[in-house]
N, C-alpha and C positions, 0 to 999 in steps of 0.2 A: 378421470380419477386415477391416481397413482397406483401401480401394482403393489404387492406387499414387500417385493423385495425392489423396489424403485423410489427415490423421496420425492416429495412434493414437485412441481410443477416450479420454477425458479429457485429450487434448494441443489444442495451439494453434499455427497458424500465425501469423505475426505480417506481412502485407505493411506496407508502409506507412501506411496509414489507420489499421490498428489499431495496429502497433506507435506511433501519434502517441498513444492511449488511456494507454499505458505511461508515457509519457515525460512528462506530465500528471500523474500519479501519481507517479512519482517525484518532480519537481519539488518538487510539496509536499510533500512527505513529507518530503527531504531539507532544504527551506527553515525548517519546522517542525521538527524537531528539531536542525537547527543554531542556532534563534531561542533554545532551550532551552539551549544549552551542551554540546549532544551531541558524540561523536566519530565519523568513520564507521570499519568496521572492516572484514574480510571473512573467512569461514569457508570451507573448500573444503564442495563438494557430496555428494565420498564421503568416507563416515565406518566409521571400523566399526561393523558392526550392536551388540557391547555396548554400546555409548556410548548408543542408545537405548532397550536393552533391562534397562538397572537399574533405571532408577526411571520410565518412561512410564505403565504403567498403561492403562485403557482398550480404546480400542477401536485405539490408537495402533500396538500391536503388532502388530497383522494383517492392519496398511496400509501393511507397512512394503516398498518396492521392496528385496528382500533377493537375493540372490545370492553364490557365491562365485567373488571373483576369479585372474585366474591366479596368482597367488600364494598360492591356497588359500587367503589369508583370507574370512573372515566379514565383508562391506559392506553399506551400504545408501544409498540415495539420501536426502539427508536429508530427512526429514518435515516438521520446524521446525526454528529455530534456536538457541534456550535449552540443550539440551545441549552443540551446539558451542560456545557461548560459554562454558558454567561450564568447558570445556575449555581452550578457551584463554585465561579468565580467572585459573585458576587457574596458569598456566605465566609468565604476563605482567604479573601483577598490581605486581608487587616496582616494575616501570619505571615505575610511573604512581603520580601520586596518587587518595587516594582521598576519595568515592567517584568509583567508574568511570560514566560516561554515556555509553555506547558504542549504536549504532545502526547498522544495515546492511537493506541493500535486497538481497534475494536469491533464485534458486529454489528451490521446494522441491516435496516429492512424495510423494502418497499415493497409496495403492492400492486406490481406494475407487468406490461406483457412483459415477458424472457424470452431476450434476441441477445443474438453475440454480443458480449461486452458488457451484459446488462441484465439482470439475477435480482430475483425477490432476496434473497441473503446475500449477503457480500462481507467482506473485510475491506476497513477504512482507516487510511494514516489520514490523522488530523495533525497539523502544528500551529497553536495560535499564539498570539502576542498581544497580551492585554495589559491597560494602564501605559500606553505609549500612543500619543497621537502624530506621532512624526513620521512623514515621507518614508523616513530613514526602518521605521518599521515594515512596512509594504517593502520596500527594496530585498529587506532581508529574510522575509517569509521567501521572494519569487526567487532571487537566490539561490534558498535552500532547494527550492523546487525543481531548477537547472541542476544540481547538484544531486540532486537523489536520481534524475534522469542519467545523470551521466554516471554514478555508481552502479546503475544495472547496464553500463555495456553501450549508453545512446550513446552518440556522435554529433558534432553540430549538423553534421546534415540529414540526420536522424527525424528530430523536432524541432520546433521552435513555442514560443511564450508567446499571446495576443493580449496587450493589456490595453485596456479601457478603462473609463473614468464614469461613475455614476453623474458626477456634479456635471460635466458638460450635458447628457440627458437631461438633469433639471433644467437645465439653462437654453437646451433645445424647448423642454414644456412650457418653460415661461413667456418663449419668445414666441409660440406656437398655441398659445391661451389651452394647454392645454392642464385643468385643475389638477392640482397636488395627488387628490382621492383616485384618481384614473390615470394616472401615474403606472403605477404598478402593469395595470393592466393595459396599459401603451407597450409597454418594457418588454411582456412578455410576448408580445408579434415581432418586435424588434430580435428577439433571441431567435424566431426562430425562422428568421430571413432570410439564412443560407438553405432551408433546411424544406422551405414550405413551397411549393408551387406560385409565381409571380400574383397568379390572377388568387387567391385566396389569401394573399398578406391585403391585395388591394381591397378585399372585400373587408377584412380584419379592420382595414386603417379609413373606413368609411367615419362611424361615426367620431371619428379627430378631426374629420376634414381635411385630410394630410392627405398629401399623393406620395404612392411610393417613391417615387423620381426625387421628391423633397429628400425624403430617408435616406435614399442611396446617398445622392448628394453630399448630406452632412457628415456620412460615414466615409466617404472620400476625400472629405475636408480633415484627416483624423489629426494632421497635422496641425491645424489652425486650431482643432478644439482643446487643444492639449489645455489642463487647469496646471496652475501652480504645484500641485503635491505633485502629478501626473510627471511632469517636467524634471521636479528635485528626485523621483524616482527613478528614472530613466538616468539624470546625471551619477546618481548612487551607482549604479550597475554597470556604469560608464567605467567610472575608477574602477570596479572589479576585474573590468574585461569584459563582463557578461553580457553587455551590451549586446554584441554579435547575436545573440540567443532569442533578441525580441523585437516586434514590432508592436506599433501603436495600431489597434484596429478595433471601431466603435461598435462594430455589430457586436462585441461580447459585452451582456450588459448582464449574463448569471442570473437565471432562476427563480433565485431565493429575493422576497420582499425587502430582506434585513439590509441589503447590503448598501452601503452610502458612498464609497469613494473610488480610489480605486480598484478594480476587479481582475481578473485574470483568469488564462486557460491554458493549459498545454494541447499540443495537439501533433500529431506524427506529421513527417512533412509527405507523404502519402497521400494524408486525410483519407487513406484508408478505415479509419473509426472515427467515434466518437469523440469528446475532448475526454483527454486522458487525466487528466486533473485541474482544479482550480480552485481560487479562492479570493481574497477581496477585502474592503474595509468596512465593518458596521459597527459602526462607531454608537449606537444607538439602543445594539441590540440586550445588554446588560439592565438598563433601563428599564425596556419593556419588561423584560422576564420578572423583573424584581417591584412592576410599579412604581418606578423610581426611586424608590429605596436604596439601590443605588447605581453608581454611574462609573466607568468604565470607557475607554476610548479602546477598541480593538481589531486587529486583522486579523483573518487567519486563511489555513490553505488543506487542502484534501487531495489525498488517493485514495481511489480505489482498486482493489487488487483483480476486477474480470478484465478490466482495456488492457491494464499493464501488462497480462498474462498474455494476452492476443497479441501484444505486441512485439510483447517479448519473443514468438515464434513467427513473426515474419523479417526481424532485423538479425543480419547475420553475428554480428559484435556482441550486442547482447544475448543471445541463441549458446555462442560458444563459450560466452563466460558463465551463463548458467549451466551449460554443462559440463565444464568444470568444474561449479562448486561438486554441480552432483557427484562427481568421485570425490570431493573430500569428505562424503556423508555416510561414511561406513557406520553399519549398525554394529560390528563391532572388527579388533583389529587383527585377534589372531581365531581362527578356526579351529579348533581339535578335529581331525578325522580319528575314528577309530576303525583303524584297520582290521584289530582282530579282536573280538567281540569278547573274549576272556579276558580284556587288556584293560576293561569298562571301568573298572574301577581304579586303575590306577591312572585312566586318562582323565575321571572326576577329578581325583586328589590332584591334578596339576593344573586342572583348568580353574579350579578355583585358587590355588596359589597363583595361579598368573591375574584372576580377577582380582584377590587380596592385595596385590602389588600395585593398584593400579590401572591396571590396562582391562581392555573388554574383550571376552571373551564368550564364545561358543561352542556348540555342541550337537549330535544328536541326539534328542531325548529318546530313540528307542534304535532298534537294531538297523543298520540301512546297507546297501550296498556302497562299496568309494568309491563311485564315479559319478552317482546322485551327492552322495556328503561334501565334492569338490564342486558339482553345480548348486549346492546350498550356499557353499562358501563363496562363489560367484557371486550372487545371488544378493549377499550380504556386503559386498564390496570390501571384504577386509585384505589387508596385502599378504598376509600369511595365511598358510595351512599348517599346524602341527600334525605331525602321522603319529598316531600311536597305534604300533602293531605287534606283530611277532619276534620283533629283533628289541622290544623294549629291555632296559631300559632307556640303550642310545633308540633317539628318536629323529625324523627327519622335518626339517624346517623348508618347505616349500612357496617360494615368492609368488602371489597369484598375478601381479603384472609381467615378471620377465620372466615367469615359467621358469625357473631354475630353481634348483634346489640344494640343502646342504646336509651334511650328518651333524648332529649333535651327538655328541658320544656319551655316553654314561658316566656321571659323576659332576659333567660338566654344571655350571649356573646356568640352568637356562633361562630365567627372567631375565637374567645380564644379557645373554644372547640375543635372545628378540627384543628388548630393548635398544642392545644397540642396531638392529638391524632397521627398526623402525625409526631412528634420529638418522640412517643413511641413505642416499637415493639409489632407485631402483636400479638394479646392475646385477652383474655375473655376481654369485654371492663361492664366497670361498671354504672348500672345505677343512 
């Protein structure tokens, strides 16, 4: 059980420093799929539990935060977000043209052990593309997916894309008598074939009457299995360049029950972790949710933000571009020091004409020594320190990157001053 000051067991405090991890993440996330023509959208959290429990499959079900609310309904916290979106894609579709390129940054929640990478809460970028049954939509989800890898700092020798095809699995079952209904649960020993000890897939793959040697096989044939959309996708990504970025490889055959066509997964070329994101075509899944009421051809694609973060601190490129942003994340830009405690009030009255202008400012709220007030101003990332002291009304304007500092004289504008000081790069500043 959790202490009182510790949260639950797969959850996450967010102070400040981390919550800055988030908001990095979304950034691009957001900036990237708006570069693509996306829309953002938003799902609520509780859902009823059938909305997950038609077509999940997996291991999905028995992670599911399920409860019933005072209203005697059947809820759950949402898992992912693909079912709520066939939900209210099918409700909302009429308003919009298509196809739909909708995208949402959201939390979700399993109920699963917590290992590195992998959290009972999490934040999840979705982008999906619904009312488009074309190659030409998978191409452009996996795309985006290369491109949001490569906005946080990847490299191509960073990662690479594993795409696989659902249909050639059907086409392996059919040729392999093996029924429609146990399907699913073929798929899911298949998924986890890199991942499970030789002699326990072979015990898995008994009652198919399949030998693993068969399985491997066909997954190294991945060239020959290629289907038609499979093929027009790879040529799409071709013309982009992005090609470089992927290989064809069957063992990914994703999780989730819904998914019908092509599939995919990022993964570090490390393989140091998990697959870092994925997504696929389930063209079917609208359908179900809706009892065919209505219908929808759709792909779509996910991040999760625990791999991306992990990953984020073992690759050098992306490591030093987030710490970059982290200095453009000042809580605010100019500091007030008050040097001399009788000065309190007249260092208010400017700190809020400097906030009224515009700009963000701070302060200490009670008496302090300056040499803590300039480790606050650290502390805060902002480039300036204002002094207000004994020699007020000239004040002194202190750069916190190049350590220099300037007089302001009395009478001067000084919002024009640190104004302009903050439109110039950091240097010897002049008095």
């Amino acid at each position: 059980m959790a202490s009182n000051n510790q949260p639950l067991p797969g959850f996450r405090d967010f102070p400040p420093r981390e919550r800055l991890q988030s908001r990095y993440l979304f950034e691009i996330w957001k900036r990237v799929a708006k570069r693509y023509g996306f829309s953002e959208y938003e799902g609520p959290i509780l859902e009823s539990a059938d909305l997950y429990l038609r077509k999940s499959g997996g291991e999905l079900g028995e992670q599911l935060f399920r409860f019933e609310d005072k209203g005697g309904r059947d809820v759950v916290l949402r898992p992912e977000l693909t079912a709520s979106l066939a939900r209210i894609s099918a409700g909302q579709q009429r308003d919009y043209p298509k196809p739909l390129k909708w995208f949402e940054i959201g939390r979700c929640f399993r109920y699963e052990k917590p290992q590195r990478g992998r959290l009972r809460e999490f934040y999840q970028f979705n982008a999906d593309i619904l009312g488009e049954a074309s190659p030409a939509a998978d191409a452009e989800l996996i795309a985006l997916s290369i491109d949001v890898m490569r906005e946080l700092g990847f490299g191509e020798d960073d990662f690479s894309i594993r795409l696989s095809d659902r249909q050639a699995w059907i086409n392996f079952a059919q040729d392999h008598e093996i029924a429609p209904s146990n399907l699913d649960s073929f798929l899911q020993i298949v998924d986890k074939i890199e991942r499970d000890p030789a002699e326990k897939i072979k015990e898995k793959l008994k009652p198919f009457s399949i030998d693993l040697e068969t399985v491997r096989n066909f997954i190294s044939t991945a060239g020959d299995s290629c289907s038609e959309n499979l093929s027009e996708v790879l040529k799409d990504l071709g013309a982009r360049n992005l090609n470089r970025f992927v290989e064809v490889d069957l063992s990914i055959v994703r999780g989730l029950a819904y998914y019908t066509g092509v599939v995919f997964e990022v993964f570090d070329s490390g393989k140091n972790l998990r697959s870092v994101a994925g997504g696929g075509r389930y063209d079917t899944l609208v359908s179900i949710v809706t009892d065919g009421s209505s219908d929808l051809a759709a792909t779509g694609y996910a991040m999760g933000d625990c791999v991306i973060s992990e990953l984020i601190k073992e690759v050098p490129t992306a490591l030093l571009q987030y710490q970059a942003w982290l200095q453009t994340q000042a809580t605010c830009e100019v500091y007030i020091v008050i040097a001399d405690e009788s000065k309190r009030s007249n260092a208010l009255s400017l700190g809020h004409t400097i906030r009224d202008s515009g700009l963000a400012a701070d302060w200490p709220l009670s008496p302090m020594k300056v040499n803590k007030q300039f480790k606050a101003a650290d502390h805060t990332l902002a480039r300036f320190a204002l002094v207000v002291g004994s020699e007020f009304p000239d004040l002194k304007l202190k750069n916190l990157n190049s350590r220099t500092e300037e007089t302001i004289p009395a009478g001067s504008n000084t919002i024009d001053v640190i104004k302009a000081r903050l439109e110039a790069p950091d240097g010897p500043l002049l008095a």
